[in-house]
C-alpha positions in Angstrom: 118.0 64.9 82.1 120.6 62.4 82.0 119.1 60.3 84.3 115.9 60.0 82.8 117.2 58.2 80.0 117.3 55.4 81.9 114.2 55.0 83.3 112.2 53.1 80.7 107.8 53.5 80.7 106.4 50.5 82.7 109.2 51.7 85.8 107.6 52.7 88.9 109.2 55.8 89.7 109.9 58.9 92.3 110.3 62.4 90.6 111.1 65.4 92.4 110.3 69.1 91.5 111.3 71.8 93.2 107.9 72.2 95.3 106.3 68.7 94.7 107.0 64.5 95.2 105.3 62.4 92.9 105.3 58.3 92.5 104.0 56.2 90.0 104.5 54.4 86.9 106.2 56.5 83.9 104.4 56.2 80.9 105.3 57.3 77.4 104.6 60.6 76.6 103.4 61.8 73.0 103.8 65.6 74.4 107.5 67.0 73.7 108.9 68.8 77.1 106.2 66.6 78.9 106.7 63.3 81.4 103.7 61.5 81.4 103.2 59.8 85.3 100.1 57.2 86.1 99.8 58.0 90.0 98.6 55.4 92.2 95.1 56.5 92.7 94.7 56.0 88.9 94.7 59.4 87.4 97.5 60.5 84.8 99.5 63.8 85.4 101.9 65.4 83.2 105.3 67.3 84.9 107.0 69.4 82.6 111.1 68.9 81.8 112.2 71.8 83.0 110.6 71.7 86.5 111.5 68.0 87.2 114.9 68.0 89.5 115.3 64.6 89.6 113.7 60.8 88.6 114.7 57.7 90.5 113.6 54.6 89.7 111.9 52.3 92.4 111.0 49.3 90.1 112.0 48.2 86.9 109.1 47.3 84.4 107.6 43.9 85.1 107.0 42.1 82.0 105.8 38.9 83.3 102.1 37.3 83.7 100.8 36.9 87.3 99.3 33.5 87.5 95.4 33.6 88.9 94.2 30.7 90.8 90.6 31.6 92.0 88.8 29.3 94.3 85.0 28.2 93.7 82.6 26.2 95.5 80.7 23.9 93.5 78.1 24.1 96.4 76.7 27.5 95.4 74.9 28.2 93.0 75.9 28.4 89.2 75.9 31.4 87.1 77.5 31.6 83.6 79.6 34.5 81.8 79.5 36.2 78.9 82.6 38.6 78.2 82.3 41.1 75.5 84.8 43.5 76.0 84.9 47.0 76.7 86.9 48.9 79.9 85.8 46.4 82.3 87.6 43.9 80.6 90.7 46.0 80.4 93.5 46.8 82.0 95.8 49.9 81.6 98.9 49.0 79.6 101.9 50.8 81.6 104.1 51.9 79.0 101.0 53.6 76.4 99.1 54.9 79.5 96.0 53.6 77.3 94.0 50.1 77.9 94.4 47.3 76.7 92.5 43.7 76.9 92.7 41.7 80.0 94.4 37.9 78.5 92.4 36.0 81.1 89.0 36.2 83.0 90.3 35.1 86.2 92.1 39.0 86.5 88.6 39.9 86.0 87.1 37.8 88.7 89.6 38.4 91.0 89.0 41.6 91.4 85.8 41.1 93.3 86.3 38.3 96.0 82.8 38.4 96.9 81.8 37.6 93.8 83.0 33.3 94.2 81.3 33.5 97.8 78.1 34.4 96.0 78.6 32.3 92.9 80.0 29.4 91.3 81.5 30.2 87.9 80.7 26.8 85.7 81.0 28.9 81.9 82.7 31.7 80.3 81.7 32.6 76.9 84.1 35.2 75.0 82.4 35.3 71.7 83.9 38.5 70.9 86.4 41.1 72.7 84.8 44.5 71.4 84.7 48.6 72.2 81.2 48.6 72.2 81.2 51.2 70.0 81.7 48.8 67.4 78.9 46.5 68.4 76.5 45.9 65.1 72.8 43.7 65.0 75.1 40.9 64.2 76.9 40.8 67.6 73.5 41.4 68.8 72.0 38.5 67.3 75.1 36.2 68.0 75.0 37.4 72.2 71.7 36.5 71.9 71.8 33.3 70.8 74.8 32.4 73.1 72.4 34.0 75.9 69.2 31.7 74.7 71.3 28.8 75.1 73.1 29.0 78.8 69.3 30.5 80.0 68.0 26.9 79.2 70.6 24.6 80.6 69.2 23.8 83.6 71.8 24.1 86.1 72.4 27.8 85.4 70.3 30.4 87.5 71.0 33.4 85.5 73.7 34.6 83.1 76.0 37.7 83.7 77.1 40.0 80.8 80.0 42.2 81.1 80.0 45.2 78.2 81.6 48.6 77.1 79.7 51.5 78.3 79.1 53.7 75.1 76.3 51.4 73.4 75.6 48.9 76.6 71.7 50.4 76.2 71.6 49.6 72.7 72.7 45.8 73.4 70.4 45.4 76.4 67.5 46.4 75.2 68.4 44.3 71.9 68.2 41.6 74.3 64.8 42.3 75.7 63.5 41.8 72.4 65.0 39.0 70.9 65.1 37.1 74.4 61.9 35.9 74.0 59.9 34.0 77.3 62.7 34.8 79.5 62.9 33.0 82.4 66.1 33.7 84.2 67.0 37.2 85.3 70.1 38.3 82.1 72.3 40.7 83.8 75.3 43.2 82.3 77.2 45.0 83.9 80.0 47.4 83.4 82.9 49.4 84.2 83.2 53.5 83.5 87.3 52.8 85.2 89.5 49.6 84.4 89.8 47.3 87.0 93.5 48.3 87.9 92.8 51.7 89.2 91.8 52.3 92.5 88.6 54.3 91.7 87.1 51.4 89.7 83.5 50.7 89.5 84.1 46.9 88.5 84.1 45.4 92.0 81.1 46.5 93.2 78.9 46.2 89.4 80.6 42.2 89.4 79.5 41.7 93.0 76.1 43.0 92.8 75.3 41.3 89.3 76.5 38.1 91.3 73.5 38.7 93.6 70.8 40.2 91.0 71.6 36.4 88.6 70.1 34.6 91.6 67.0 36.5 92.1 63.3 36.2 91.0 63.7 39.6 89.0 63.7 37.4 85.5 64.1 40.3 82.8 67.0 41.7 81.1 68.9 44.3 83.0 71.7 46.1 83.7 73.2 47.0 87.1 75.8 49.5 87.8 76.9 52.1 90.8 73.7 54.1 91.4 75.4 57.1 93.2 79.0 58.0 92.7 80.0 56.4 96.2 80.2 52.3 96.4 77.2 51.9 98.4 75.0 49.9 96.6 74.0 49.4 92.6 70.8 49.9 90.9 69.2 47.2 88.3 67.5 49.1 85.7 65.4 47.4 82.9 66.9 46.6 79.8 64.5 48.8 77.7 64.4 51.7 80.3 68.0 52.4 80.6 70.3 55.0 79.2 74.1 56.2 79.4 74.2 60.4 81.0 76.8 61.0 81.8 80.9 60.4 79.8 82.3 59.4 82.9 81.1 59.1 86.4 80.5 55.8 87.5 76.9 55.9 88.3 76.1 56.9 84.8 73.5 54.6 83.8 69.8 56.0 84.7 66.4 54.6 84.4 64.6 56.8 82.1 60.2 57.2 82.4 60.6 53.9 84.6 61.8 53.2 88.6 64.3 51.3 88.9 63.6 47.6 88.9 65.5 47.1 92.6 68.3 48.3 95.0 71.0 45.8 95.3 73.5 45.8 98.5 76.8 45.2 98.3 76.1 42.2 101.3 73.0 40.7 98.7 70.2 42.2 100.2 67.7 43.2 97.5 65.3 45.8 97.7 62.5 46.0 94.8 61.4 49.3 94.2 59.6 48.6 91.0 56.9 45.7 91.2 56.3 45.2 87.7 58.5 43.1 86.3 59.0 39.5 84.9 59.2 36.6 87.5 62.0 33.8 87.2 60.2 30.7 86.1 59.8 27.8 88.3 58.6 25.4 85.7 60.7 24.4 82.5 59.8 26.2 80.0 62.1 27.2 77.0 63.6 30.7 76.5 63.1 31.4 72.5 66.1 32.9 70.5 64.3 35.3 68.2 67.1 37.3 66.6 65.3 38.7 63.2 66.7 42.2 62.6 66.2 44.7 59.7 69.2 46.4 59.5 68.2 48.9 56.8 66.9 50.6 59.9 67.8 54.1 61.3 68.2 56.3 63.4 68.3 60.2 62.8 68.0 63.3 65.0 66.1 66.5 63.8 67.5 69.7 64.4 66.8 73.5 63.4 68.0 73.9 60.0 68.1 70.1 59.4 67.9 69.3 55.7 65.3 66.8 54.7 67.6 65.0 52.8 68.9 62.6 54.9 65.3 61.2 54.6 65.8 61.3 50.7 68.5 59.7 50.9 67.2 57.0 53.0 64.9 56.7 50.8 67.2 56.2 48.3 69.5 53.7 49.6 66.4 51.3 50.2 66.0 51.5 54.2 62.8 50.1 55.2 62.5 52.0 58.7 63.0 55.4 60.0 63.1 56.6 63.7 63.2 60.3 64.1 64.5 62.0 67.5 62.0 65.0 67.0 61.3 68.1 69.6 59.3 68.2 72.3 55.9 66.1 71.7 57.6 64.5 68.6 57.3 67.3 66.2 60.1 68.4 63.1 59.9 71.1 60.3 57.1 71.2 58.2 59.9 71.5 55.4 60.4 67.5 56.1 56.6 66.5 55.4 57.0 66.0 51.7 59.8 63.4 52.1 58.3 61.9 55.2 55.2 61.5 52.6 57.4 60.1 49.7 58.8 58.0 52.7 55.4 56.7 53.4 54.8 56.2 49.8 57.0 53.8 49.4 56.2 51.9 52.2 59.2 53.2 54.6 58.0 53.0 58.0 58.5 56.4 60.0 58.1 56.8 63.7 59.2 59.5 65.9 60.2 59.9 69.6 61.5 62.4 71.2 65.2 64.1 71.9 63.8 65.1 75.3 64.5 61.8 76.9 62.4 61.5 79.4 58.2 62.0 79.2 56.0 60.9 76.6 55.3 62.1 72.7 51.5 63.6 72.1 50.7 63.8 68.7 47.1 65.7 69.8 48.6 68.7 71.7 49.4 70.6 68.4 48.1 70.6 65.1 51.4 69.8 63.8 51.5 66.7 65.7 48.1 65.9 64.4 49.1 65.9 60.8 52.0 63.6 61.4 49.5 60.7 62.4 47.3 62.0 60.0 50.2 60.7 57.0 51.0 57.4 58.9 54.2 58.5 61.3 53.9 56.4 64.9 54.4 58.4 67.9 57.0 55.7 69.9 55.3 57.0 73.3 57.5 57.4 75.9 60.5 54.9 74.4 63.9 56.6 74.2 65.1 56.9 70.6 67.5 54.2 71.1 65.0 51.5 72.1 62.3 52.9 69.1 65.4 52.0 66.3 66.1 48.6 68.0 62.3 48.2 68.5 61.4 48.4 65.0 64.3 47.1 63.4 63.5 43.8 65.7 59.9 44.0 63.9 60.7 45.3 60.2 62.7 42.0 61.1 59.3 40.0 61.4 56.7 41.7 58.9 56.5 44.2 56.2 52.8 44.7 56.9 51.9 48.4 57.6 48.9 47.6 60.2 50.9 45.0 61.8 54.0 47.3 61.9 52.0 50.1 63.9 50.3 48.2 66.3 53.1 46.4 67.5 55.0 49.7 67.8 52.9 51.2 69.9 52.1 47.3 72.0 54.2 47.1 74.9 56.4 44.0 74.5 59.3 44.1 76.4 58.9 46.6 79.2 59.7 50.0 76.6 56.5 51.7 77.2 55.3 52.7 80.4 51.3 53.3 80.4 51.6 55.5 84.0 54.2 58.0 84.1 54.7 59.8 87.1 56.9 62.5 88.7 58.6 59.7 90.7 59.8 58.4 87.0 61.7 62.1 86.5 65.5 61.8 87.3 64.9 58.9 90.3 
């Protein structure tokens, strides 16, 4: 293996077993006996040592920068960025194998030509570069603000958000609730592959959000690949929407809601959900309302769950609880006492359920009846995710117990759905 030694990760390279030809780019391996090679479709393979007959380099490892000049038309209309981070603002980094940050947006925008024949690009906002696994309220609160302000400059017709995956439900339907008066449709989009490999989601996600920021659908949403194929993207509603699946690229579904519209590569828009919030025609304001209680949490019953996580809540001075119970909303009878000493000391408790999709009853069982009976809300049909944001947003607000419960259960920013049907079940 003489000859590998000189072939340094970051070289696109030929290697040659004694049945098989690969190409690609040769990235470090961690695995001893093991060559690590980034093929050009994207995907990673290993090729063990001893099977490898021979390795000639192609390219040498290219260290330099290539300068981005994209062309905008100051005759279409204007849409502003906001850049967060996550794989869609990454890039794989050729000698790890891993991603890494993109340095500039323009790699980002041209990626998706379309995009600056749809759209003029007059701001970028990177306020942050985050996995969005380590989003918090306080990135919330700050994207929301930045958000507030681009919606009300006048020359913007909608704002596009690009986000990590993992927690872009959590951040969206933030959004909903502390975007108050919208008036502008607020957009984010994602990628499940980075932008440099061939299977990426990016182009089509940037190019439809491009088209979904100019139209009258004026609510918070995200849009993404609705099939696996890149035939066209759906826009879910911010509050609706939830992540299924690890890794394919239409992983994003609407959940107890349609789909707000069918967007088309080419711009054509089809709404397949007619309630939703209309883009404004008049002036008025969009109101930052970013309150949050972050003593707020979130915890998932299970069988043989110990009620002391609810104790120990308790304890540590949370003010809210949301509960991810069974079925109709329903969790041991062995956790009533604490949910009581909860209650007691003025802890708001609400429950929603781990089944995702269909709505919590506390009247079906007499368990169920007893929980409402002590004070817990039933969150309707809300996902779990969108119940902790919900209430957080409003333990935010007010401590005041009646006030707390009827906004719960008020429909304020599209998360309950009055008239679920079977259309609403895995569209």
């Amino acid at each position: 293996m003489k000859k590998r030694a000189k072939v340094k990760p970051g070289s696109y390279v030929e290697i040659k077993t004694k049945d098989e030809k690969f190409s690609g780019i040769l990235i470090e391996s961690y695995e001893s006996g093991t060559l690590l090679l980034k093929l050009d479709s994207g995907y990673n393979i290993g090729i063990k040592e001893n099977e490898i007959q021979n390795i000639k380099q192609l390219k040498k490892p290219s260290n330099k920068e290539v300068k981005i000049k994209l062309k905008q038309s100051k005759k279409l209309p204007n849409v502003s960025f906001i850049i967060t981070g996550g794989t869609i603002s990454s890039q794989v980094d050729h000698k790890t194998g891993g991603v890494k940050p993109l340095t500039k947006p323009e790699q980002l925008f041209a990626l998706a030509p379309n995009l600056l024949k749809t759209i003029n690009i007059n701001n970028i906002e990177r306020p942050f570069s985050l996995l969005s696994e380590n989003m918090t309220p306080r990135e919330w609160q700050k994207l929301a603000g930045i958000t507030s302000k681009l919606l009300n400059e006048k020359e913007n017709k909608g704002i596009i958000i690009t986000h990590g995956t993992d927690t872009l439900h959590y951040t969206s339907a933030a959004l909903a609730f502390m975007l108050r008066n919208l008036n502008k449709p607020v957009c984010l989009t994602y990628s499940q592959r980075s932008i440099d490999r061939g299977s990426s989601d990016a182009t089509l996600n940037l190019e439809c959000s491009a088209h979904a920021s100019l139209s009258d659908i004026a609510e918070v949403m995200l849009i993404g690949h609705a099939s696996s194929s890149d035939n066209f993207c759906h826009a879910i509603r911010g509050t609706k929407a939830r992540k299924m699946h690890t890794s394919r690229r239409d992983a994003f579904k609407s959940i107890n809601d349609a789909p707000l519209a069918k967007i088309n590569q080419d711009g054509k828009i089809q709404i397949l959900n007619k309630n939703y919030n209309k883009r404004s025609t008049s002036n008025k304001q969009v109101n930052e309302d970013t309150a949050f209680e972050s003593k707020t949490a979130l915890i998932k019953f299970y069988p043989g769950a110990s009620s002391e996580i609810i104790d120990w809540l308790i304890d540590k001075k949370y003010k809210g609880i949301v509960i991810e119970g069974t079925g109709f909303g329903h969790f041991s009878q062995e956790w009533i006492p604490s949910i009581k000493r909860a209650l007691q000391e003025k802890v708001t408790v609400a429950v929603a359920s781990q089944t995702i999709f269909g709505r919590t009853n506390h009247n079906v069982y007499s368990a169920g009846r007893e929980l409402c009976n002590i004070g817990v809300i039933h969150c309707e049909d809300m996902l779990p995710e969108v119940a902790y944001i919900k209430l957080g947003w409003i333990l935010g607000h007010t401590e005041n117990e009646q006030e707390i419960k009827k906004l719960m259960t008020t429909n304020i920013a599209g998360e309950i759905n009055r008239k679920l049907s079977d259309e609403d079940f895995l569209y």
